[in-house]
PQR file with spaces between the fields and no chain letter, atoms N, CA, C, O and H, PARSE charges and radii, in Angstrom:
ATOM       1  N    UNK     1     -13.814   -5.957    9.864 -0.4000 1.5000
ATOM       2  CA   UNK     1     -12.787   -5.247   10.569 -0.0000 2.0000
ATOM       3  C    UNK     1     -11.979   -4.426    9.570  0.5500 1.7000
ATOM       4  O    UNK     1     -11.531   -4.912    8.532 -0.5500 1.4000
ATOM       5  N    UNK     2     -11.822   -3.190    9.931 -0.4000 1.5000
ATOM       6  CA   UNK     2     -10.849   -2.538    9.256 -0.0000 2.0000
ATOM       7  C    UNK     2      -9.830   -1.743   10.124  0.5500 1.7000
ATOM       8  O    UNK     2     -10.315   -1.221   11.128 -0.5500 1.4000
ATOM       9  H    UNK     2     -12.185   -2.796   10.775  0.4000 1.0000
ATOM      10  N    UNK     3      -8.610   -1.580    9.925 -0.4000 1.5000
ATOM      11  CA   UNK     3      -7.266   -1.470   10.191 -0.0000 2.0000
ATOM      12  C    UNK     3      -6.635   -0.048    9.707  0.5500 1.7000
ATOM      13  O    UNK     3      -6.749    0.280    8.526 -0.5500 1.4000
ATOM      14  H    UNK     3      -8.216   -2.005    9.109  0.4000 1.0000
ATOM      15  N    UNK     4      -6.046    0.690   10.536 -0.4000 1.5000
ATOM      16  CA   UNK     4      -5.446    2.152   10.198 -0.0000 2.0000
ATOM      17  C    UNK     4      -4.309    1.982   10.887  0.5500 1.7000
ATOM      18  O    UNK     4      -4.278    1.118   11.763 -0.5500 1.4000
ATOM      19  H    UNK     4      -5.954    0.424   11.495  0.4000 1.0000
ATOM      20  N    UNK     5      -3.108    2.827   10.595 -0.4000 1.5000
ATOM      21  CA   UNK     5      -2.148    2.350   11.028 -0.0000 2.0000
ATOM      22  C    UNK     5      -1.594    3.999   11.157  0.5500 1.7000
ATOM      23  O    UNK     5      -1.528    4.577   10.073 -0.5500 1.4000
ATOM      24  H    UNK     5      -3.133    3.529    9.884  0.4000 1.0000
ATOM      25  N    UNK     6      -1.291    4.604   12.072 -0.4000 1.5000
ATOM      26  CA   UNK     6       0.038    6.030   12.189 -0.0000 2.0000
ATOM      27  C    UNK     6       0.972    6.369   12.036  0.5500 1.7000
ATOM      28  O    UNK     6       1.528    6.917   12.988 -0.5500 1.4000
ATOM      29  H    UNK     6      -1.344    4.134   12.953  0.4000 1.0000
ATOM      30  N    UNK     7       1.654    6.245   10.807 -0.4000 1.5000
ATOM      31  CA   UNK     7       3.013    6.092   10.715 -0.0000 2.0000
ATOM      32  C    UNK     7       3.518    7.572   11.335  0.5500 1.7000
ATOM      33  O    UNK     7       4.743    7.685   11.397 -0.5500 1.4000
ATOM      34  H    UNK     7       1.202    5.799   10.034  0.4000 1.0000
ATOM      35  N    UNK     8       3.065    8.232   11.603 -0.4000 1.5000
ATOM      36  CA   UNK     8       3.375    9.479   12.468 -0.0000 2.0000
ATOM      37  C    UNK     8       3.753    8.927   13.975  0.5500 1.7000
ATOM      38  O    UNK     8       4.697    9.308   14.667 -0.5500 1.4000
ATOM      39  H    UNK     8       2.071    8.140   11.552  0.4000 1.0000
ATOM      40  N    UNK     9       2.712    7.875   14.318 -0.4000 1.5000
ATOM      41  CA   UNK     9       3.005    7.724   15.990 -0.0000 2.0000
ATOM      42  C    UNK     9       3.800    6.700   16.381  0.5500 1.7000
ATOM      43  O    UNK     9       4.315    6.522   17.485 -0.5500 1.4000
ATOM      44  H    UNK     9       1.945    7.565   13.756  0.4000 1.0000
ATOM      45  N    UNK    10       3.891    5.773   15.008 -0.4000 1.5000
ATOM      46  CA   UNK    10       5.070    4.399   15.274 -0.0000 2.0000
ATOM      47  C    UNK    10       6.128    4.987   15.593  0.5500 1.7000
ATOM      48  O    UNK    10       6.655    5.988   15.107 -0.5500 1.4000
ATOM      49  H    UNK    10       3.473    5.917   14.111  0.4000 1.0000
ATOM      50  N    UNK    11       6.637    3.871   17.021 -0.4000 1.5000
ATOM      51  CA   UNK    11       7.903    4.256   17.263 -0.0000 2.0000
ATOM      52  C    UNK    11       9.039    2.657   16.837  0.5500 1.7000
ATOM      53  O    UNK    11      10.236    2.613   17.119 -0.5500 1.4000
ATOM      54  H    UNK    11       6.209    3.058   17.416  0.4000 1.0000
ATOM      55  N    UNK    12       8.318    1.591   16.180 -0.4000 1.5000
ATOM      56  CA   UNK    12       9.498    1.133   15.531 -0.0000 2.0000
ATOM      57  C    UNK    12       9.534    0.025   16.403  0.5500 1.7000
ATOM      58  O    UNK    12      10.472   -0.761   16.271 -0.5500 1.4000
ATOM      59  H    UNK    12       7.345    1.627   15.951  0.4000 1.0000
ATOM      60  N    UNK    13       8.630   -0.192   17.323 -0.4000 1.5000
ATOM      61  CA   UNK    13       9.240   -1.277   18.189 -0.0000 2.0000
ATOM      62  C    UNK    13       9.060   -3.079   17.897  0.5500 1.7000
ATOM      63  O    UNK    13       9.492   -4.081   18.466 -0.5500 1.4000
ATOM      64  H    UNK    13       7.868    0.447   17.430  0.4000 1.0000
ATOM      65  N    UNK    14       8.168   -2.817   16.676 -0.4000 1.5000
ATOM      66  CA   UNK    14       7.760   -4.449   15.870 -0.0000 2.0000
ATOM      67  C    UNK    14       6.843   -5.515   16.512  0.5500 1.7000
ATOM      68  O    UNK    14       6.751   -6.672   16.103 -0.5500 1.4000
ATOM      69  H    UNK    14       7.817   -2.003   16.213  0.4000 1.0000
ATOM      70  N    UNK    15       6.089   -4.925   17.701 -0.4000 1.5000
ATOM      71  CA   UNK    15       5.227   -5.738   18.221 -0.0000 2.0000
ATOM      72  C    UNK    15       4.001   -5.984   17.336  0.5500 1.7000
ATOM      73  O    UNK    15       3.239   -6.830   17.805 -0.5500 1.4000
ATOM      74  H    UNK    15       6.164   -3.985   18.033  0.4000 1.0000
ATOM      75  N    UNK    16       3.740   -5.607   16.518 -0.4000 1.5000
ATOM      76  CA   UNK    16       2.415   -5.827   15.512 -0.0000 2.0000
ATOM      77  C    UNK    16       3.096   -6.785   14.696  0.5500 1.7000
ATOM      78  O    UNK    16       2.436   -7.819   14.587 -0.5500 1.4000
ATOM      79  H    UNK    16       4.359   -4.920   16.137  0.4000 1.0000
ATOM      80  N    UNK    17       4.131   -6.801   14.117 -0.4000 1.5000
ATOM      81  CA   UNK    17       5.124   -7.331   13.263 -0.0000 2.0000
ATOM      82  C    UNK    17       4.772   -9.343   13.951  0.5500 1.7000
ATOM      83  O    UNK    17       4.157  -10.286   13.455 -0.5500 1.4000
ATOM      84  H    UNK    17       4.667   -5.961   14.206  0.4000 1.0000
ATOM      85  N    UNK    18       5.413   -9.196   15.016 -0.4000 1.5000
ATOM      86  CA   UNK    18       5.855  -10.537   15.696 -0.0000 2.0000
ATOM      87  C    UNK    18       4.483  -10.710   16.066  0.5500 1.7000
ATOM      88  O    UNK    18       4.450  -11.887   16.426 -0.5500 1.4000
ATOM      89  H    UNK    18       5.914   -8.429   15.419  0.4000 1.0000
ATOM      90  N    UNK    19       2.985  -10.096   16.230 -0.4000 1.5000
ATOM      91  CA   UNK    19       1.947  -10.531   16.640 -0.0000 2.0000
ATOM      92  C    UNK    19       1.108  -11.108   15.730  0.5500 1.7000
ATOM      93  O    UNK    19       0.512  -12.184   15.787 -0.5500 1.4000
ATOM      94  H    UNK    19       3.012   -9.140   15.938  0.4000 1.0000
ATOM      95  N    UNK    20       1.139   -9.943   14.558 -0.4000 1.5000
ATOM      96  CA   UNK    20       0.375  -10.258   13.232 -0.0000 2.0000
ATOM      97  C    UNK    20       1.380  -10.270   11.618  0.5500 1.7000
ATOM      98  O    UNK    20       0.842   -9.741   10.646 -0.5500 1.4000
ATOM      99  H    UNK    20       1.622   -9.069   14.511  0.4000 1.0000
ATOM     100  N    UNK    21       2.135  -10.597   11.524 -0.4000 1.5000
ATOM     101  CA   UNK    21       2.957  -10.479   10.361 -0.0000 2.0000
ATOM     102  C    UNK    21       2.315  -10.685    9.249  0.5500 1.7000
ATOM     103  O    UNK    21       3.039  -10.347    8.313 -0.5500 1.4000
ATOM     104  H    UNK    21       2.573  -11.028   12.314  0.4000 1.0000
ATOM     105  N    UNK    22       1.105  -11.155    8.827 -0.4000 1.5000
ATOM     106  CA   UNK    22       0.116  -11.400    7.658 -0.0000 2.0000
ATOM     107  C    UNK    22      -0.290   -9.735    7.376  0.5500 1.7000
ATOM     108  O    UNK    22      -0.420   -9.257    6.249 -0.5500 1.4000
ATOM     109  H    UNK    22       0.517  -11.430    9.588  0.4000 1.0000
ATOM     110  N    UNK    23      -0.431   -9.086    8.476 -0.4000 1.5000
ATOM     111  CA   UNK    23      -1.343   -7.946    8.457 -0.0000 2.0000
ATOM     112  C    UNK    23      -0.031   -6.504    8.728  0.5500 1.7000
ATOM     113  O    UNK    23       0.030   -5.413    8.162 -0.5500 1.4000
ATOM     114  H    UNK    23      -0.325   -9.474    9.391  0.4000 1.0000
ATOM     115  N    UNK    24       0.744   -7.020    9.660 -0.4000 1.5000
ATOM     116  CA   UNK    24       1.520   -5.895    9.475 -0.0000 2.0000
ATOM     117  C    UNK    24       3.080   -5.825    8.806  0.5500 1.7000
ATOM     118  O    UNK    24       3.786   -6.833    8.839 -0.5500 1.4000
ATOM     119  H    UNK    24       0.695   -7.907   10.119  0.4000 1.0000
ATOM     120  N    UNK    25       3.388   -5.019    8.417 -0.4000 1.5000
ATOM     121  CA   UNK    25       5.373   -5.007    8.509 -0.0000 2.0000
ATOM     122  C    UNK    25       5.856   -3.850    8.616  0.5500 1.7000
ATOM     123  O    UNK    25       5.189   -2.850    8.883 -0.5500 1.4000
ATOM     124  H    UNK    25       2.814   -4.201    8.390  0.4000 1.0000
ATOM     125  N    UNK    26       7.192   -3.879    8.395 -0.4000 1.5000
ATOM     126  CA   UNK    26       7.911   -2.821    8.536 -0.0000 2.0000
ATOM     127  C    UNK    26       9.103   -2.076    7.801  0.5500 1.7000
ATOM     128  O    UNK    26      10.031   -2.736    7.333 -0.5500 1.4000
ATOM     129  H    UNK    26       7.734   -4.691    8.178  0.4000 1.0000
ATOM     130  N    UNK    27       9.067   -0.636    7.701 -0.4000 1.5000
ATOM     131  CA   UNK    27       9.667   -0.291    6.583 -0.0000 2.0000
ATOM     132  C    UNK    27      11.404   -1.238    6.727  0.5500 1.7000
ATOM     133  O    UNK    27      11.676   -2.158    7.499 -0.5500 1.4000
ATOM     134  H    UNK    27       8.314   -0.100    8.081  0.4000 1.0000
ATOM     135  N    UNK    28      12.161   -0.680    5.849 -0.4000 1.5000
ATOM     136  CA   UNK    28      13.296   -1.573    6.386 -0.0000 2.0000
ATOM     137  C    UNK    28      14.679   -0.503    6.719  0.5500 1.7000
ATOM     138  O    UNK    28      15.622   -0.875    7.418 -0.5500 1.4000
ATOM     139  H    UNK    28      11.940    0.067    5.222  0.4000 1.0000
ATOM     140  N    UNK    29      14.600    0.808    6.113 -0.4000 1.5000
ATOM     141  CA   UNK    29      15.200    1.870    6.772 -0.0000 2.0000
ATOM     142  C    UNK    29      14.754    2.463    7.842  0.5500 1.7000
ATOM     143  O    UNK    29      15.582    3.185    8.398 -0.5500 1.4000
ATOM     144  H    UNK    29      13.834    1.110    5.546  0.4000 1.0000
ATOM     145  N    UNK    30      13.324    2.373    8.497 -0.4000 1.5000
ATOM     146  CA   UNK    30      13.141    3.228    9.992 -0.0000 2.0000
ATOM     147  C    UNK    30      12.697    2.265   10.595  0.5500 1.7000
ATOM     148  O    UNK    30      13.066    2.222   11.769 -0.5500 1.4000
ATOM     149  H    UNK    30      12.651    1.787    8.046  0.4000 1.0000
ATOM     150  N    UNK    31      11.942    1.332   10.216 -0.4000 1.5000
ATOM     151  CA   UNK    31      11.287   -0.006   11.032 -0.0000 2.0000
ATOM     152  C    UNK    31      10.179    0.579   11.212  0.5500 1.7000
ATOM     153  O    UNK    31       9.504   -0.257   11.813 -0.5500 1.4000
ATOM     154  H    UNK    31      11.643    1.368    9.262  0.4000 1.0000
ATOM     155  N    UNK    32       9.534    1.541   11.061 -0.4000 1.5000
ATOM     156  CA   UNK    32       7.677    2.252   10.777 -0.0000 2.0000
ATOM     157  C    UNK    32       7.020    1.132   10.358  0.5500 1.7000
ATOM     158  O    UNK    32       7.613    0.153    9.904 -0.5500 1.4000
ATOM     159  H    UNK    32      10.083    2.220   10.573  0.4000 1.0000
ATOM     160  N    UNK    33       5.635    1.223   10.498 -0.4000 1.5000
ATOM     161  CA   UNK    33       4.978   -0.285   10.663 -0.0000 2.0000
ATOM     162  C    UNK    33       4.219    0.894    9.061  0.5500 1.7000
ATOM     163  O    UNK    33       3.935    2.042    8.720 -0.5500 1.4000
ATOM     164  H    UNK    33       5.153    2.018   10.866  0.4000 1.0000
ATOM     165  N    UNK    34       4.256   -0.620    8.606 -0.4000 1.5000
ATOM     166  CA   UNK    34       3.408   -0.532    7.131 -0.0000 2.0000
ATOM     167  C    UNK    34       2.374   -1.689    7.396  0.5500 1.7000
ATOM     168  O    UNK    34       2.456   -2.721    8.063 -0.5500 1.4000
ATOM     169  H    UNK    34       4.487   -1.553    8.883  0.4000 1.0000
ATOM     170  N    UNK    35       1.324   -1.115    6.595 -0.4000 1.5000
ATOM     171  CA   UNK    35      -0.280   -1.934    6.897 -0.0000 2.0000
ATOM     172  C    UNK    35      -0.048   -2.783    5.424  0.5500 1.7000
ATOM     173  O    UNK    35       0.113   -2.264    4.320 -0.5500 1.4000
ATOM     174  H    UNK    35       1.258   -0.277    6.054  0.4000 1.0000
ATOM     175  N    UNK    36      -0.077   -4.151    5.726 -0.4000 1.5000
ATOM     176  CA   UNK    36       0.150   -4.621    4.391 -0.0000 2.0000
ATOM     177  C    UNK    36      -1.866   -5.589    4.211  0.5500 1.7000
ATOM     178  O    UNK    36      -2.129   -6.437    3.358 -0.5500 1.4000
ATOM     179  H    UNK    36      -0.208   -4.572    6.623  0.4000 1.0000
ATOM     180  N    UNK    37      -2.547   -5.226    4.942 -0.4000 1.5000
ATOM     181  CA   UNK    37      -3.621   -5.652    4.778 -0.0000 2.0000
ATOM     182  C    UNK    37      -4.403   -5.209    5.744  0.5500 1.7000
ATOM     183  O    UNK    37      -4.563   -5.794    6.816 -0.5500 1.4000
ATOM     184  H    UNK    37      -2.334   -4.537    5.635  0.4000 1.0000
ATOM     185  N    UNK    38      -5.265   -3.487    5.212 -0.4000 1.5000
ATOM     186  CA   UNK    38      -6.162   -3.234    5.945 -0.0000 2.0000
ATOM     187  C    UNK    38      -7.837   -3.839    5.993  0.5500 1.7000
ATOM     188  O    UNK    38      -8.665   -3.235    6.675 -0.5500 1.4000
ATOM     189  H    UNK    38      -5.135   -3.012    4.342  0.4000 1.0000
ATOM     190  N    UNK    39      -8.080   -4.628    5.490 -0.4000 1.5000
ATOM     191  CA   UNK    39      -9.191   -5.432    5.619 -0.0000 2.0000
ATOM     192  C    UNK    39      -9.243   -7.109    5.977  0.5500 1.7000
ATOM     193  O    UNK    39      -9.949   -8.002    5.508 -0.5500 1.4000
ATOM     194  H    UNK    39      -7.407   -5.118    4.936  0.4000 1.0000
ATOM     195  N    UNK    40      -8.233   -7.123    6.963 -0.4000 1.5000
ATOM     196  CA   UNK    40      -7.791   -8.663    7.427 -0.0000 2.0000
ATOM     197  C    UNK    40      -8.904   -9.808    7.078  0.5500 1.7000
ATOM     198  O    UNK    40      -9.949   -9.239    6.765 -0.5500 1.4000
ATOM     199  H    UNK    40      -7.660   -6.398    7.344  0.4000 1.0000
ATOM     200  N    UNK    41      -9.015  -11.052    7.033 -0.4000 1.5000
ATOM     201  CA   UNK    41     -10.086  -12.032    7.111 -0.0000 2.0000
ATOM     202  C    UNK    41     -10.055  -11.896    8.667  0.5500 1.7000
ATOM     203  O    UNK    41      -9.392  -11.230    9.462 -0.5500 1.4000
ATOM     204  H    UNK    41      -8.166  -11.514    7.287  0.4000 1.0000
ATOM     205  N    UNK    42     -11.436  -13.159    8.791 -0.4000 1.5000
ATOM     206  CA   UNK    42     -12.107  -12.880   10.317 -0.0000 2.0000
ATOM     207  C    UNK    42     -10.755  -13.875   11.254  0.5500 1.7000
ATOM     208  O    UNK    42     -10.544  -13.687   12.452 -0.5500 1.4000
ATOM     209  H    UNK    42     -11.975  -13.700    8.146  0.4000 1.0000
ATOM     210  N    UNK    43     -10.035  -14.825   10.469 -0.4000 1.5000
ATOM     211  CA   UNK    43      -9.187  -15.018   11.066 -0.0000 2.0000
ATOM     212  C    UNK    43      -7.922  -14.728   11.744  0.5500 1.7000
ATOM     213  O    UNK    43      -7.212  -15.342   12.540 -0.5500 1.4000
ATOM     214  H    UNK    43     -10.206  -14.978    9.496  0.4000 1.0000
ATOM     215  N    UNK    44      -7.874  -13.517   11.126 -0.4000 1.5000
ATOM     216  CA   UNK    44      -6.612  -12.482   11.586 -0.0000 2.0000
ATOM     217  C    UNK    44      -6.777  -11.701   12.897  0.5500 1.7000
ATOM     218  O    UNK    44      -5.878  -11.106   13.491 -0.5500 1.4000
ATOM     219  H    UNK    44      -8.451  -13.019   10.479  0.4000 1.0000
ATOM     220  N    UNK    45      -8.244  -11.809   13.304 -0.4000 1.5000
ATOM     221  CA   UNK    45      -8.661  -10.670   14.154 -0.0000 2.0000
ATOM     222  C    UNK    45      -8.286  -11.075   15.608  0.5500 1.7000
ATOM     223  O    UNK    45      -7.882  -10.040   16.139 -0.5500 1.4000
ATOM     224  H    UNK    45      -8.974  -12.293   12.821  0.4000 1.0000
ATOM     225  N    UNK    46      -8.239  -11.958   16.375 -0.4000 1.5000
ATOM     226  CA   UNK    46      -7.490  -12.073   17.443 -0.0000 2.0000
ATOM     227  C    UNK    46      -6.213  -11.338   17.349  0.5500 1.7000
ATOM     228  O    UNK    46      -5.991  -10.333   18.025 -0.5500 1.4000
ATOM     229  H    UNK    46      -8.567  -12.799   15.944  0.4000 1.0000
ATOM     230  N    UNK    47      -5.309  -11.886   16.442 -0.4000 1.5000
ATOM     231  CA   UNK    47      -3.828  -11.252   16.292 -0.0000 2.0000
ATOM     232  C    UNK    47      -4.580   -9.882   15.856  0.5500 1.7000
ATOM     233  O    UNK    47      -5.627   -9.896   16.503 -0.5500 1.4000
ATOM     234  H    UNK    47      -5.490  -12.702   15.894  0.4000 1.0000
ATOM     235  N    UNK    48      -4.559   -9.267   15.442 -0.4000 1.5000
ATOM     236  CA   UNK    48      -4.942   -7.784   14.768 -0.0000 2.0000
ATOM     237  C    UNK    48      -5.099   -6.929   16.338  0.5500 1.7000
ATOM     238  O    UNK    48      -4.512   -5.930   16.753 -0.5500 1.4000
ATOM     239  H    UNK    48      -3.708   -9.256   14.917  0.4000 1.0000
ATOM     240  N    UNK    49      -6.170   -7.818   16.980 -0.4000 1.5000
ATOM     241  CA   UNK    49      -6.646   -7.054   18.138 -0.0000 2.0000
ATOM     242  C    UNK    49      -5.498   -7.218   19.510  0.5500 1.7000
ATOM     243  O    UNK    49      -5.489   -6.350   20.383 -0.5500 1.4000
ATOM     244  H    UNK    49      -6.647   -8.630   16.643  0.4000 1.0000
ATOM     245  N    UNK    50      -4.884   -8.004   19.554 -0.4000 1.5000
ATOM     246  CA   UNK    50      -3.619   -7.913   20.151 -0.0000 2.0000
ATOM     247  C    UNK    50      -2.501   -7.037   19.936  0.5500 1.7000
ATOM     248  O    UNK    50      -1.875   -6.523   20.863 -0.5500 1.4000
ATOM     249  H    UNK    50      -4.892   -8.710   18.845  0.4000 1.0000
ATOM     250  N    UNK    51      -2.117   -6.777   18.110 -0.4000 1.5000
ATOM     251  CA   UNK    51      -1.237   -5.936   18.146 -0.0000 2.0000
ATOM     252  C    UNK    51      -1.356   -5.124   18.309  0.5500 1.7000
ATOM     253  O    UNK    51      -0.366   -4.548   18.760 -0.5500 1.4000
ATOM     254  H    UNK    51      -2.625   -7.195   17.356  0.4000 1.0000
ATOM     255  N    UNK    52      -2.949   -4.082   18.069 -0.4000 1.5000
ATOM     256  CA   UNK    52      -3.786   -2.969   18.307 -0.0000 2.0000
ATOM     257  C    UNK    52      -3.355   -2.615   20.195  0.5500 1.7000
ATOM     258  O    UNK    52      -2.895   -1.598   20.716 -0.5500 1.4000
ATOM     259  H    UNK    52      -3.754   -4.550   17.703  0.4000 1.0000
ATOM     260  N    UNK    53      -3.758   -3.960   20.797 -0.4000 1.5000
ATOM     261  CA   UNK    53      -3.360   -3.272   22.169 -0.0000 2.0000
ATOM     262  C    UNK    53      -2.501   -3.427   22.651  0.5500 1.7000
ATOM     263  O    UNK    53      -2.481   -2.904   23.765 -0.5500 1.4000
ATOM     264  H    UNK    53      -4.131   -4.786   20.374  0.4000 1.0000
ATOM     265  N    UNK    54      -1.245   -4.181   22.253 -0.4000 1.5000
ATOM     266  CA   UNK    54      -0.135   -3.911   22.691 -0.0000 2.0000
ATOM     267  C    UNK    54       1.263   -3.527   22.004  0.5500 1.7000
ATOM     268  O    UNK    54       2.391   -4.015   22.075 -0.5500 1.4000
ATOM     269  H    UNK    54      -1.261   -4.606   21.348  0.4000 1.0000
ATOM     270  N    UNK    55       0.535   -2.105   21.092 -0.4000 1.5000
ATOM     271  CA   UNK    55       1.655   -0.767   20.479 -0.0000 2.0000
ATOM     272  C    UNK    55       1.471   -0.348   21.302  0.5500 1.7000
ATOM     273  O    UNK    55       0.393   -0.085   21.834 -0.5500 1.4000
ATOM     274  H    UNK    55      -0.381   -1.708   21.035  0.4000 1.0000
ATOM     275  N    UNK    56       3.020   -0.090   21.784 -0.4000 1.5000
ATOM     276  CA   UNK    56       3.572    1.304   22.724 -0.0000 2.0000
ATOM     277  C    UNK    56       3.564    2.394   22.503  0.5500 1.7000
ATOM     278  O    UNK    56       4.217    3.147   23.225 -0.5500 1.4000
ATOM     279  H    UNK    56       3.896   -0.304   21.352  0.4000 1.0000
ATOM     280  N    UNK    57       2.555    3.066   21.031 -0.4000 1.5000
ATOM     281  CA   UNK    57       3.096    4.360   20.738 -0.0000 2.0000
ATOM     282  C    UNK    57       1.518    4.325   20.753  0.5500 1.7000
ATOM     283  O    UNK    57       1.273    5.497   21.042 -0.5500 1.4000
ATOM     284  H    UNK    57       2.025    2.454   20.444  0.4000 1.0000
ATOM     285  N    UNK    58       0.207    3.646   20.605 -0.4000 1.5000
ATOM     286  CA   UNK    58      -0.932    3.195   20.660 -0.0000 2.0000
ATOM     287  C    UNK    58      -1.043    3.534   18.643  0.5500 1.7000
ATOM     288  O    UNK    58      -1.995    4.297   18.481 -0.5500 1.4000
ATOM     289  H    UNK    58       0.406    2.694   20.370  0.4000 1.0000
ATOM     290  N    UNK    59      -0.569    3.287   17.657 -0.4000 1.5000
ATOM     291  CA   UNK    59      -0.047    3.788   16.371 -0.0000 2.0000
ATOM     292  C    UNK    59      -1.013    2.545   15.650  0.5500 1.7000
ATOM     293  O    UNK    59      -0.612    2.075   14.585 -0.5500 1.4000
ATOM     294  H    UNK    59       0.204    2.667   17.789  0.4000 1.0000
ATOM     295  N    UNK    60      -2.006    2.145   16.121 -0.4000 1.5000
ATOM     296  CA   UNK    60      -3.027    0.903   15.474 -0.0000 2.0000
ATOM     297  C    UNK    60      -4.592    0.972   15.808  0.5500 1.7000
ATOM     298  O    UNK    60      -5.029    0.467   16.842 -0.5500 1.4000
ATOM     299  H    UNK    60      -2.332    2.528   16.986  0.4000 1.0000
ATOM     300  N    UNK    61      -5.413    1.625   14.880 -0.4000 1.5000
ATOM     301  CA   UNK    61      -6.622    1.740   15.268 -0.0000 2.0000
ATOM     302  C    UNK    61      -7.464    0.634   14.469  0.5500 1.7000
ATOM     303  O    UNK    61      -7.468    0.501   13.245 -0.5500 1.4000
ATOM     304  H    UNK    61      -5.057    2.036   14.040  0.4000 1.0000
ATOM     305  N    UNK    62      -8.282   -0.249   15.541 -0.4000 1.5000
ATOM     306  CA   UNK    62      -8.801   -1.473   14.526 -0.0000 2.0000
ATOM     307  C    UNK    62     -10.776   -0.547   14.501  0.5500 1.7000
ATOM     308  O    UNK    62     -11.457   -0.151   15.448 -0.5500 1.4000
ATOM     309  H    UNK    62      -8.278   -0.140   16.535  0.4000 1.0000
ATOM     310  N    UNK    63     -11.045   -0.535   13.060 -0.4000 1.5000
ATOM     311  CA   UNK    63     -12.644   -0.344   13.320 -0.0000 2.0000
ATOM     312  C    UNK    63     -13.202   -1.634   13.254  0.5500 1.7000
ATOM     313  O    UNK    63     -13.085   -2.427   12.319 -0.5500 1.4000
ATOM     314  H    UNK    63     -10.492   -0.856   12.291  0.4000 1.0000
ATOM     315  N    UNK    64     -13.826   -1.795   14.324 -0.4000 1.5000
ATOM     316  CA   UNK    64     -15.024   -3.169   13.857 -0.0000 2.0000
ATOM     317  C    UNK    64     -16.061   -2.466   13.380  0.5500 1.7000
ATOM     318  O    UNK    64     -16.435   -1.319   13.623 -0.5500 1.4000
ATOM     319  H    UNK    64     -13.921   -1.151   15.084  0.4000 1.0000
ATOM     320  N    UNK    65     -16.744   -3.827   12.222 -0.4000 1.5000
ATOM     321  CA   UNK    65     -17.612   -3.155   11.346 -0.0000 2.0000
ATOM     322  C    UNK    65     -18.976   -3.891   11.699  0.5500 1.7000
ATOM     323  O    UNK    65     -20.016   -3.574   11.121 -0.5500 1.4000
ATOM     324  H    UNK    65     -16.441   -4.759   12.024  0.4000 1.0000
């Protein structure tokens, strides 16, 4: 699995944050989601694929490999 993240389309709302916090965070002046691990283990991937579908700005593209 690999992980891309839009900091163009984040709107800040921290649902990747509270879903996957291993894999995502956030800046701490705009709250923009920063990818702190785009090649998650296979255990991350439930959460990964949750936060992927539930950003409101859709700002999380997961590739399965």
């Amino acid at each position: 699995m690999k992980v891309e993240v839009d900091q163009d389309a984040c709107v800040g709302s921290g649902q990747c944050l509270l879903t996957a916090p291993d894999v995502f965070d956030q800046r701490d002046e705009d709250a923009i989601v920063e990818l702190l691990d785009p090649t998650p283990p296979a255990e991350q991937a439930p959460a990964v694929r949750n936060a992927a579908a539930g950003c409101p700005a859709a700002a999380i593209t997961v590739h399965e490999e």
